[in-house]
C-alpha positions, 0 to 999 in steps of 0.5 A: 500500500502507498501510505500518500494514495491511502491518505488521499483516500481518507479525505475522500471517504471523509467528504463521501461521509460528511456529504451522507450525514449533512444530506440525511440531517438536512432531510430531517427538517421538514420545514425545508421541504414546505418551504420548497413547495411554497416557493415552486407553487409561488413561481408556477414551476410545473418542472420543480421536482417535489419536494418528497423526491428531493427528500428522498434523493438527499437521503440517499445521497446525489446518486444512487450508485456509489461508484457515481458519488465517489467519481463525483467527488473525486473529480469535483474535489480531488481532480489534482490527485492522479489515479494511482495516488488513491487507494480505491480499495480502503474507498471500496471497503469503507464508503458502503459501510457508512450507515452500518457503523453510524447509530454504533459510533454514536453509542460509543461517543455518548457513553464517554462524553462529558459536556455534550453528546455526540449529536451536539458535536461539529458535524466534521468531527462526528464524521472523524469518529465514524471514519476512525471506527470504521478504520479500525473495525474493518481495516484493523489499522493500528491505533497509533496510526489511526489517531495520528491521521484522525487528529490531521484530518481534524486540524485540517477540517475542523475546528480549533477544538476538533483535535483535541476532542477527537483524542480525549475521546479517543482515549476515553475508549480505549481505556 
């Protein structure tokens, strides 16, 4: 394995997975679809698709292939990356299993958190903790190099306080 096109992967898998938990979160609020369907109504839009089918596109992400979605992102946000500078093998293992470890991670963050739960977390670091479980469950990465790369893609993405939590709680688990 090339450790660059490993790494090039974790960012795609984190934007792939951030893109699913911000779409099923913004699914979630109703308000969002009345409104939409007032303002197709308000302009007379007979090729406004409805608002149910929006919903339900954003539930299941952009696409409903994953291939599609992956090639999307990569080349929307990731063009300067050559082909085999991407592990799309981790890409393959890891993305599908997004919604299988979501609910679980949760469970986990929650029962070592102090100040607040997992779901008043940033949304990048939430995602961070999914991509380490994930990692870990599947790939069975050691623990040094996974919080190493959680911890940087947590400085990169998130905020000031984001690398600091992911390792506190981190630890918390492990210990």
């Amino acid at each position: 394995m090339h450790i660059r096109a490993r790494i090039n992967a974790r960012k795609i898998v984190l934007l792939y997975f951030y893109e699913r938990y911000f779409l099923s979160e913004a699914a979630a609020h109703e308000q969002l679809f009345d409104d939409m369907d007032k303002i197709a109504k308000s302009l007379d839009d007979d090729q406004a698709i409805s608002s149910k089918e929006v919903q339900q596109r954003m539930e299941s992400g952009y696409y409903s292939d994953l291939d599609e979605e992956i090639a999307y992102i990569v080349t929307q946000h990731f063009a300067q990356f050559p082909a085999d500078e991407i592990d799309y093998e981790y890409i393959r293992v890891m993305a599908p299993k997004f919604d299988l470890y979501k609910q679980e991670v949760q469970e986990k963050v929650d029962s070592v958190a102090v100040s607040f739960g997992y779901k008043d977390m940033d949304l990048i670091d939430r995602v961070v903790f999914v991509l380490w479980y994930m990692e870990r469950k599947e790939l069975a990465t050691p623990r040094e190099i996974v919080l190493n790369e959680m911890i940087e893609l947590a400085k990169r993405y998130g905020d000031e306080a984001s690398a600091k939590l992911i390792n506190g709680i981190w630890h918390k688990l492990l210990s």
